[in-house]
N, C-alpha and C positions, 0 to 999 in steps of 0.2 A: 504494500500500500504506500502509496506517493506520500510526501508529507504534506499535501495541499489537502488528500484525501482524509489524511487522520487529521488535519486540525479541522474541517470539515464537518465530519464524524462525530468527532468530542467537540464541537462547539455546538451539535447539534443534543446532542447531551444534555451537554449544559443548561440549553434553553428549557430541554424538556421539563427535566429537574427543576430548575427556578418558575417552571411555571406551576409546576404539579403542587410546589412549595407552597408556592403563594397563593394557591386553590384552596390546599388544605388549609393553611394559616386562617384565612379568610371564613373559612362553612367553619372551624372551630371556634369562631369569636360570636358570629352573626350567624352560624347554622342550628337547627334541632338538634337534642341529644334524647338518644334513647331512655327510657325509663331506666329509672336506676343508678343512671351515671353518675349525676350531679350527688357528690360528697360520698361516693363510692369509694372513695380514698382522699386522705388528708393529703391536702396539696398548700396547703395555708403557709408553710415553707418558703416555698420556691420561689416568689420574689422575692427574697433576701437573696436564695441562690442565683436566680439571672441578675441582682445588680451587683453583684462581687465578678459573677463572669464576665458581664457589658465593661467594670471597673478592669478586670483583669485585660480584657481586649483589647481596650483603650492603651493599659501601659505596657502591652507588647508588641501591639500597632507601632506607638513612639519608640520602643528600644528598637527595634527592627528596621526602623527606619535612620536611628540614629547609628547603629552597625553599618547602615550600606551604606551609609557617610562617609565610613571612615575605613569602607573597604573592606568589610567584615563578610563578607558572599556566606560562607560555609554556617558562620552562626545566626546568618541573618535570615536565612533558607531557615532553621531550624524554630527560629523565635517566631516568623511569620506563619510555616504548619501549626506552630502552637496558638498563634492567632485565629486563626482557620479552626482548630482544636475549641477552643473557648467558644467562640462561635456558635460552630456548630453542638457542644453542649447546651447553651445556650437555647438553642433553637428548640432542642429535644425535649427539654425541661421547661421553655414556654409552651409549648404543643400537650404534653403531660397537660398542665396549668390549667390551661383551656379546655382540655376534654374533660377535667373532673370539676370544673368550676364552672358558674354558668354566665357569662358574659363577663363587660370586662369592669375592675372596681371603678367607679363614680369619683369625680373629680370634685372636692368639694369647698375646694381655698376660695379664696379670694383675686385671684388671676386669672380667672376662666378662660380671656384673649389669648394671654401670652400661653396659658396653659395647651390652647387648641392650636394654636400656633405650631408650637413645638412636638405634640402629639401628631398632627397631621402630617408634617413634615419629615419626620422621625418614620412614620410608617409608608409614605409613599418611598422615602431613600433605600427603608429596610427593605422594600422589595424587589431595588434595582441592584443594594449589593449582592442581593441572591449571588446572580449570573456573574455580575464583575468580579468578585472575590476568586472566583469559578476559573476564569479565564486570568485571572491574574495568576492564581497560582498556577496553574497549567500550561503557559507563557515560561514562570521560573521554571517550572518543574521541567520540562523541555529544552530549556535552555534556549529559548527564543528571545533575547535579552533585549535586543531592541524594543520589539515589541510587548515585552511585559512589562520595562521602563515606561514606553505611554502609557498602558493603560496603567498602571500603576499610580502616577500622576493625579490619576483621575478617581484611582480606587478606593487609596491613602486618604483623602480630607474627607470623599463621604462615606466611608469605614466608618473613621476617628466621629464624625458627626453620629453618624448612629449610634456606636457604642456608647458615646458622651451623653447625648440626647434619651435613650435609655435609662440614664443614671439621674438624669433630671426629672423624667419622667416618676421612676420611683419616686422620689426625693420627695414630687411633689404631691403625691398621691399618699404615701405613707411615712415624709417626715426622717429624720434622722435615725429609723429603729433599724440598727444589724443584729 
């Protein structure tokens, strides 16, 4: 297989999966749940656990980036899988969240603009880093360096937003409690 054909192939992938993702993400927040599901398991945890991950994301997104600064390829590859890593915990453990809880908690500060603001924006990003995270690492992982230097560019500041945005999110939904 040519390599126009395999990046072709896995980019075609890619899309599937970030679509499939973002279907599922979407009927878990705003779809029916079966009888039974809702508090069939304690899930009242797990956002402290996605905002330590979003947190942990965030400051491996920054090492990893400050590694290929300074020339660091070998641990910068490693710090980034682990970004990728967090992530996608992340992702598994909001999906969990959402299947055993039943919509999503109520926003009840006194910022509701800046609040919808940041929520709105946070989740149309989150569903664009699907794919781009996808194709970034896949890019490095290849060693298509040109090319995963652009997209990278573009992958790095709305990562670090989502992840950040996330953590603000909690913050401002449930306050300073880890």
């Amino acid at each position: 297989m040519k390599i126009i054909d395999k990046d072709r192939f896995w980019l075609k992938i890619i899309y599937i999966v970030s679509a499939v993702l973002s279907m599922v993400i979407a009927f878990l927040i705003i779809g029916p749940r079966p009888s039974g599901v809702e508090g069939a398991l304690d899930v009242s945890s797990l956002p402290k656990v996605n905002v330590i991950l979003n947190m942990g994301t965030a400051l491996l997104l920054l090492w990893g980036f400050s590694l290929i600064k300074n020339k660091k390829q070998e641990l910068h590859k490693k710090i980034m899988l682990s970004a990728f890593g967090t992530s996608t915990l992340f992702l598994v453990s909001y999906v969990i969240y959402h299947w055993f809880k039943s919509g999503p908690k109520i926003y009840t500060g006194e910022w509701s603009t800046i609040y919808f603001f940041i929520l709105i924006s946070h989740i149309v990003l989150a569903a664009g880093i699907l794919p781009l995270a996808m194709i970034t690492l896949y890019r490095g992982w290849n060693s298509q360096l040109s090319q995963h230097r652009r997209i990278a560019r573009i992958t790095l500041p709305l990562w670090l937003y989502v992840s950040v945005t996330g953590v603000i999110v909690y913050l401002m939904l449930y306050g300073f409690q880890l």
